[in-house]
Every structure is written in structure tokens, then in C-alpha cells.
N, C-alpha and C positions, 0 to 999 in steps of 0.2 A: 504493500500500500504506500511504503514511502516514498520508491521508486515512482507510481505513477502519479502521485503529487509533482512529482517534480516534473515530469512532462511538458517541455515548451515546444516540439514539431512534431502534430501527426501526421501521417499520409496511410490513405486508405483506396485500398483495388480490390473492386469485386472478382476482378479474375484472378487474381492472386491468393485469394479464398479457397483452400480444400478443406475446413472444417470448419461448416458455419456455425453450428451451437457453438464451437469453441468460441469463437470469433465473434459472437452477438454477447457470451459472456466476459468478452475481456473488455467490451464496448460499455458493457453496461459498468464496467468498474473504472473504466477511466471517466465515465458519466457522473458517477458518487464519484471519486476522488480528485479528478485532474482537472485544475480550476487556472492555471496559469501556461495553458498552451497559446503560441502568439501567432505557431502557425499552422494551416488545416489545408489540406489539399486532399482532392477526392476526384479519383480517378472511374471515371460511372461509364461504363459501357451500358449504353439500352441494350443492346443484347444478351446479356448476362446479368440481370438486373436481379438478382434469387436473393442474394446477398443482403441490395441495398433493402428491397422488402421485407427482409427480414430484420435488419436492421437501422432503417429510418427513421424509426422514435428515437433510439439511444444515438445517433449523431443529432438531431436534433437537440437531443436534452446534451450531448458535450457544447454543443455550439451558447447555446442560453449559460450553462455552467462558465463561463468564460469572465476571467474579471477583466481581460485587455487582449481579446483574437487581433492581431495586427492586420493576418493577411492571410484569404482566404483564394485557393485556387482549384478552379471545379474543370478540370481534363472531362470533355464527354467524348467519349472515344469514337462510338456512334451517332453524333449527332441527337442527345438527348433533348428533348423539349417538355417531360415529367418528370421534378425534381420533388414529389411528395412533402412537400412544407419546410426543407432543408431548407432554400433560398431565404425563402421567408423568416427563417430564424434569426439570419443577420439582422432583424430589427433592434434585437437584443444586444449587439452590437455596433449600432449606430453611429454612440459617440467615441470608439476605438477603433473601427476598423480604417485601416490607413491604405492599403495597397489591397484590388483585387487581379485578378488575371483569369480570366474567361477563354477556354480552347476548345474549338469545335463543337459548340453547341447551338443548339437551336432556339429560338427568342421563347422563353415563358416570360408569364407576369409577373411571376414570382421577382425576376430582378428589378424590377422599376422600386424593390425595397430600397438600391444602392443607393439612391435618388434622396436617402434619407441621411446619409454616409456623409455629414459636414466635413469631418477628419481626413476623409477620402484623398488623398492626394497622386496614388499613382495606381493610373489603371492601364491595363493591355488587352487588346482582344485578337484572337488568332483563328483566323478563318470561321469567323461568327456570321449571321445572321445583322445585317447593318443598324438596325432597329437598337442593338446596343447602345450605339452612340449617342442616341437620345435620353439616355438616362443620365449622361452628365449634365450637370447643373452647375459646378462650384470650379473652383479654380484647382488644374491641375499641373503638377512638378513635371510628373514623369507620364509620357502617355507615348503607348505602341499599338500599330495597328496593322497588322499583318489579314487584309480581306480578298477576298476573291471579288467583293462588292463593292465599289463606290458610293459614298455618300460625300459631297465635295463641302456642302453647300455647309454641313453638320459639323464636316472637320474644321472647316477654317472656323465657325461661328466659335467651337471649343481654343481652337488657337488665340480668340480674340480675347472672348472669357478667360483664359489663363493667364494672358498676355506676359507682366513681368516675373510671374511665379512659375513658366516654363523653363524649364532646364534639362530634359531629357526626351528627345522626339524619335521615332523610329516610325518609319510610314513605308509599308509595299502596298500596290495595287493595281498597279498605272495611272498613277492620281495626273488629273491633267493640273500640270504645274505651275501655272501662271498664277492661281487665285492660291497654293498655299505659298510660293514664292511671294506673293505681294501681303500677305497673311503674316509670315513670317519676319519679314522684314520693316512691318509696321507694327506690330504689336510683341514680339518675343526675342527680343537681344539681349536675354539673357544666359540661352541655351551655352550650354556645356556639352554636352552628347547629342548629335547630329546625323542620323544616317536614313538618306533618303532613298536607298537602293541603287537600281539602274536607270539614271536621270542622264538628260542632255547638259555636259556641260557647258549653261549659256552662258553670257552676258549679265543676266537678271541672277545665274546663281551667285555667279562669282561677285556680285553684290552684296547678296545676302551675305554669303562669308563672310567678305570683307567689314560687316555692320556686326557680325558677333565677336565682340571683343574679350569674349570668357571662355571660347570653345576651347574645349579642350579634348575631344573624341570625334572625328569627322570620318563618317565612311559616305564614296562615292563611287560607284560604278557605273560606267559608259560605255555600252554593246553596241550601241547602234550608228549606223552610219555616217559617217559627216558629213557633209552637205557645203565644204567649202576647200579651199587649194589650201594643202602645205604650207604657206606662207602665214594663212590668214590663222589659222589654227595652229603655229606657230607663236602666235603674236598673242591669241587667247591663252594658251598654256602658260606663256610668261606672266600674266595679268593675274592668274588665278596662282601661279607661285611667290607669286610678290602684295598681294593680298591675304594671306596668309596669317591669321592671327599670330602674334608673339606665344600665345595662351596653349597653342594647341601644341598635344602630346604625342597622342594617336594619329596618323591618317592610312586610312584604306583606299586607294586610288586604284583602280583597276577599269582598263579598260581594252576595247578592240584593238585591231594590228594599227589603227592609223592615229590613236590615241598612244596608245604604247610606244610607238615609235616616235614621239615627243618628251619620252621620259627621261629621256637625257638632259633636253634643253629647261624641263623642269626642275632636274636635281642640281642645275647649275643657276640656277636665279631663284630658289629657295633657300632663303635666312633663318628659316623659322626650326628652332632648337627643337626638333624632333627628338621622342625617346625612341616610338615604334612606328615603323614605315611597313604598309602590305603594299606589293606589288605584283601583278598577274605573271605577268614574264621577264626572267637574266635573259638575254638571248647574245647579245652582240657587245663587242670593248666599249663600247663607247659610252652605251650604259652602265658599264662595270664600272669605267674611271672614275665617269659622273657622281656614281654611289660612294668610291671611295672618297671621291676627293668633297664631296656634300658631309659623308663623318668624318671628314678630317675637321671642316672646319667649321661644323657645329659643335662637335666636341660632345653631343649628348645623346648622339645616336644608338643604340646598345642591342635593336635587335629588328631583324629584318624581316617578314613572311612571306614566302614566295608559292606560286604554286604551280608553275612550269620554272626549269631549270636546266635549259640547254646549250651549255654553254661548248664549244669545243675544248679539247685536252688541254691546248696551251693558257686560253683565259682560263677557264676553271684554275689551274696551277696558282696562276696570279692571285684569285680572287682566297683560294685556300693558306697561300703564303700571308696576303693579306689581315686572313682571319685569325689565324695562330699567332702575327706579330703585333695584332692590334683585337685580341678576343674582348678588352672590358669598352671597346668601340662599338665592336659588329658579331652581331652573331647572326648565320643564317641556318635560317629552319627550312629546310627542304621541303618538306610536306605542310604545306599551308594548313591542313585538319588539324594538328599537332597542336601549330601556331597556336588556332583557337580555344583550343583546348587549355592553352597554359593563359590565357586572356581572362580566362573564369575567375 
């Protein structure tokens, strides 16, 4: 009983269930005893739903038991939209819950409770039902939105409402970018953590950049085609590495072969005291140099993410003599997954 007094993070899978009475009785004891849990995550397949039926009261009643649930994360594996009064509990936690994060589920009523969530500061939703979005009301820090939907009109109006209390934005969707770009740059220059996906790198972004004077985490990727000569895209590359907050630590820059093959002219007109640079492709010297001679004279560079590394026998030799005579400079991680891995 001491032990689950002290319980501050549960997570619960119905499929991870092979003995439910066990399983409804260990529920029902962290229900009497475990008052000080801050984190709850529940991982609800509708498909295999034996579990949560038989156990719905007693999460219910751990949820109400709670003197300070901080952050609640409901994984529906199958696209759930029967949450049997679970959602609803959070009313009981109103004035503590601080962060939710919503994955794969289907819109019930039940969460328009969030709506009640003053404290509410950072939410995320991933591959939801858009109708989510409407349940914000109040000013949020940290907000992700990973949809297969668009809601533009919802997003920006949250970017507005948040304005200077933003500092953490993550957006996939193919958001058309003009209205969160002008969104952004009018109401949240506050951000710190910035990654808008696979965007064009315009004119209008490399604004926005240029206005966040606290970023300090920027990821950008650019697939798609350019639409202008060598020169000109030459001249943009320079603008967006000399635009460059002082502030920023992180950058993820990845892009196509005609982006990529600017990353040279990038690494030599960027000042900005990088600690970790991702880059799509080493391919060619010229990049190689670029990179060394960018941590020579940053002096703060320490670790590189790559995730093609084709270099021929003689660069590679270079870049490897490089790495061993300057390892508290540069380290490179071959396998980009890795990379991210150790970013956790």
C-alpha cells in the first residue's frame, strides 16, 4: 500500500491485459490509495475494449482521487469515439490539469470538458478529428498539431488567442501558409521551439524567423521544387542564414537536391553559435569544408545529424581525421534515427 501511495505515472493498455480480474483488482487499489499521480495515459483500443468495460469505474474513480493529475494522454488506437465517462472525469480536475495530448481518436462530447481546463497550457493533437481544436479557449504555451484535416481559420484564431504566451508550435498538415505565417509573425514572437514541417522556404518565412528573437529549436524541411534559377535561390539561402536568431541552438534544415546543394553557401554566411545542426545529405568537399570551417568558427558546434552519408574514401578520411582531432567540436551520427533518439 505504500508503494502505490507513492505512484506519480500510470499508463494503462487494454491489450497489454492477460489477466483482467487481476488487473481490475490492482485498479481498484490504486483507486483507495494513489492520490498523487500527475501522470495518466491510456492507451484504449475500441477493438479490444473487454478491459476498459470492465474497468471504467475504477479509472474513473483514480482520475476524481487525484489531488494535482498534471497531464492526461488518451492513445485510441482504433479511433475511439466511446470513452464511458472517463473524459468526463477530468472535470474533477479542472483546476490542475496542465498539458493534454489526444492521439487518434474520434470527436466525443465528452472532451468539450477540456474547455473547462483554465490551467490548460499545452495541448497536442495527432491525427484527430479537427472539431478538437474548438475546444480551446484560453491561452496556450505549447501546442502540436499533427492532422490529416485542416482547420486554418481555428488555428490561427488559437495562435492569436495565445499570442505572447506561445513558445512551443509544431504544425503538419499542408497548412496553407500564408495566414499562419502572417499569424505568427503578428501575434507570437515569443516562440522558442518552431517546426513547421515540409514548408517552402519563402521570403515571408524567412521573416518570421528573422522576428523570433528567442528561438531556440527550429526544424525546416523543403521537398518540393523551386521555382526559380540558382542565383536567385542562392541569394535567398544567404538571407535566411544571416537572419538567423543569435538564440537558436537547434536547426533541422533538410531539404531536396536543389536546396541541399546551397548548403555550402549556407554554412559559410551563418554566425549563428549552433550547438546541433540536422542535415539530409554529406555528399560533396565542398560541403565538408563548409561544415568544418562553420565549427571552427562558431566554436559551439558539438554534434551533427545526418541521414545520407556518401561521401567518397578520400573526403570521408578528411572529415574522420577531422572528427578525432576536433571530437569536443563535431560529432557525427550517421544514422539520423539515432540522432533523434538521443534528442529525447
Amino acid at each position: 500500500m505504500q508503494f502505490t501511495s507513492r505512484v506519480q505515472h500510470l499508463s494503462l493498455s487494454g491489450a497489454a491485459i492477460s489477466n483482467i480480474e487481476s488487473a481490475t483488482t490492482l485498479l481498484r487499489t490504486i483507486a483507495k490509495y494513489a492520490t498523487k499521480i500527475r501522470v495518466l495515459i491510456l492507451a484504449y483500443d475500441s477493438y479490444k475494449t473487454q478491459f476498459f468495460h470492465a474497468a471504467f469505474h475504477d479509472i474513473i474513480q483514480i482520475i476524481k482521487s487525484q489531488e494535482q493529475l498534471r497531464l492526461i494522454n488518451i492513445n485510441g488506437i482504433n479511433y475511439p469515439s466511446e470513452f464511458h465517462g472517463i473524459i468526463s472525469a477530468l472535470e474533477s480536475q479542472k483546476n490542475t490539469l496542465q498539458e493534454a495530448i489526444i492521439d487518434n481518436c474520434d470527436w466525443s462530447a465528452e472532451f468539450e470538458i477540456l474547455k473547462n481546463c483554465k490551467n490548460l497550457d499545452t495541448f497536442r493533437i495527432r491525427f484527430c478529428d479537427k472539431k478538437f481544436l474548438k475546444i480551446l479557449n484560453c491561452k496556450i504555451s505549447t501546442l502540436e498539431i499533427l492532422n490529416d484535416h485542416r482547420d486554418i481559420s481555428t488555428t490561427t484564431q488559437i495562435l492569436k488567442i495565445s499570442g505572447l504566451m506561445l513558445k512551443r508550435l509544431k504544425l503538419r498538415s499542408g497548412y496553407e501558409e500564408t495566414s499562419i505565417l502572417i499569424s505568427l509573425k503578428s501575434f507570437c514572437p515569443n516562440i522558442t521551439y518552431l517546426d513547421l514541417g515540409d514548408i517552402e522556404i519563402s521570403t515571408q518565412l524567412i521573416e518570421v524567423i528573422g522576428n523570433l528573437q528567442k528561438l531556440q529549436f527550429l526544424t525546416l524541411i523543403s521537398w518540393g521544387n523551386i521555382d526559380e534559377t540558382k542565383e536567385e535561390l542562392e541569394v535567398r539561402v544567404i538571407h535566411f542564414a544571416e537572419i538567423l536568431p543569435p538564440t537558436l541552438q537547434y536547426l533541422k534544415f533538410w531539404g531536396g537536391l536543389q536546396l541541399n546543394s546551397c548548403l555550402d553557401i549556407f554554412l559559410n554566411h551563418c554566425n549563428t553559435p549552433l550547438i546541433t545542426l540536422s542535415i539530409h545529405r554529406l555528399s560533396d568537399e565542398k560541403t565538408v569544408k563548409a561544415l568544418i570551417e562553420f565549427s571552427k568558427r562558431s566554436r559551439t558546434l558539438n554534434c551533427v545529424g545526418l541521414y545520407h552519408f556518401d561521401l567518397n574514401y578520400d573526403i570521408r578520411k578528411k572529415v574522420e581525421k577531422y572528427v578525432r582531432n576536433h571530437l569536443n567540436i563535431l560529432m557525427l551520427i550517421v544514422n539520423f534515427y539515432k540522432f533523434l533518439l538521443s534528442m529525447d
